[in-house]
N, C-alpha and C positions, 0 to 999 in steps of 0.2 A: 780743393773742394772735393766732397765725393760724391757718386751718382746715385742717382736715386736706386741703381743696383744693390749698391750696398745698404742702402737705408732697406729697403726690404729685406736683405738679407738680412741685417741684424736683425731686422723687427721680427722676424720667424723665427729666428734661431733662442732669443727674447722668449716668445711665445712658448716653445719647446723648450727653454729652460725652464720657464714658470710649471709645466707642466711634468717634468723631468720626475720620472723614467719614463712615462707612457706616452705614446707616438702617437700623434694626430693625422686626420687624413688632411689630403690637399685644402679643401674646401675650409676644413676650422684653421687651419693656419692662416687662409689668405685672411678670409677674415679676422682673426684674432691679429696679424700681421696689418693690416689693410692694405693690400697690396692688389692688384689684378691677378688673378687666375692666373692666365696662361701665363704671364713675365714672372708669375712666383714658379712655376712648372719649372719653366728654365732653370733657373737658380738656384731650385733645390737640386735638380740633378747635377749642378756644378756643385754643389757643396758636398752633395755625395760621391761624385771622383772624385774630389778633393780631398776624403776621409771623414768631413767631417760631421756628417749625417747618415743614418742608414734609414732603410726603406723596409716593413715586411710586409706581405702579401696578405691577402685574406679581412676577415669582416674586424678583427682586433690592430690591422694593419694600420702603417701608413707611416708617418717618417718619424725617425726619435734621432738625440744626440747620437753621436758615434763615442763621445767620451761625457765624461760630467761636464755641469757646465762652468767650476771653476777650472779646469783643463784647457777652455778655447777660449784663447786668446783674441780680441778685438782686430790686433793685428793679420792671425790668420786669416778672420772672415776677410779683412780690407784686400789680401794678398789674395786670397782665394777667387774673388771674383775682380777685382781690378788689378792685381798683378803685382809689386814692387812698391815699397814704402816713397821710394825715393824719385826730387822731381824730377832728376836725370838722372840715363842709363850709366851716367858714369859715380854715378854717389849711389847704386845702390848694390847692396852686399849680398842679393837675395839671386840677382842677373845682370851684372855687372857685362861691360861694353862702351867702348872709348863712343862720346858723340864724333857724329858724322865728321861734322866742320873741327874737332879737335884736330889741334899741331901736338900736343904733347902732354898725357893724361897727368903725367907725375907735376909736371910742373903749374899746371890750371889753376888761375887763382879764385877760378869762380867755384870749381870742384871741391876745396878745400870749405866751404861755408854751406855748399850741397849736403856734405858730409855729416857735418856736424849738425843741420837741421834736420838731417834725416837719422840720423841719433837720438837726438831729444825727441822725435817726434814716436821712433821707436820705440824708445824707454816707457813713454806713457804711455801706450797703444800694447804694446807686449805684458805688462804690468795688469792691464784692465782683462779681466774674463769674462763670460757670459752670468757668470754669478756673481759680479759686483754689479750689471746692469738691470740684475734681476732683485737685489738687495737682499739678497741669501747667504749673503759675504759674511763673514767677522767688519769689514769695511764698510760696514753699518748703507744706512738709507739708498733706497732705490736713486737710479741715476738715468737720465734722460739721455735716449740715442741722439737728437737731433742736437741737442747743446754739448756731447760729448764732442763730437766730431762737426 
């Protein structure tokens, strides 16, 4: 399941596609977003360390994509603000790390099906951009955040 972090994330980042090139300030995002202010505050300054937002200053300011939005991948927002595709640290490829209680990572037979969910789950998440959600795609029709994911 993902957190309502992410669902605002995409829903701005959505928003900022729609609107793609020009940068909106905080205020029309959260709304166009429907997100709270301040928890939207946060998030974009994580998506902007993260690269994938920038910020300019001034009365034409406020945040725009950092790349187009068939460029950012659903995956990166997921990564960017909740961290690793995968549901153990040991099935994922991104920050890999033997679990605590593992005897032995090579031979894990639950590790092996981690793996493999976190593949497919990958494949379709790395696949999906901010411009198939925004339906500016060649991938025809707008596509819903909350039934994506």
């Amino acid at each position: 399941m993902i957190s309502n972090k992410v669902r605002y994330a995409l829903r701005a980042l959505i928003f900022l596609a729609d609107r793609w090139p020009t940068p909106a300030s905080i205020p029309e995002i959260a709304a166009g977003a429907r997100a709270p202010r301040k928890f939207l505050e946060t998030i974009l300054l994580e998506l902007k360390l993260d690269g994938l937002l920038n910020s300019r200053r001034g009365r034409a300011g406020g945040y725009e994509l950092a790349t187009p939005p068939g460029q950012i991948s659903v995956a990166a927002v997921l990564r960017s603000i909740d961290g690793p595709l995968a549901l153990a640290p040991c099935a994922s490829r991104t920050a890999f790390r033997a679990c605590d209680d593992c005897e032995d990572v090579v031979t894990c037979r639950i590790r092996h099906v981690l793996l493999e969910g976190r593949d497919a789950l990958a494949a379709v998440l790395e696949d999906r951009t901010l411009a198939d959600l925004t339906g500016s795609s060649a991938r025809g029709g707008r596509l819903d955040v909350d039934s994506l994911i």
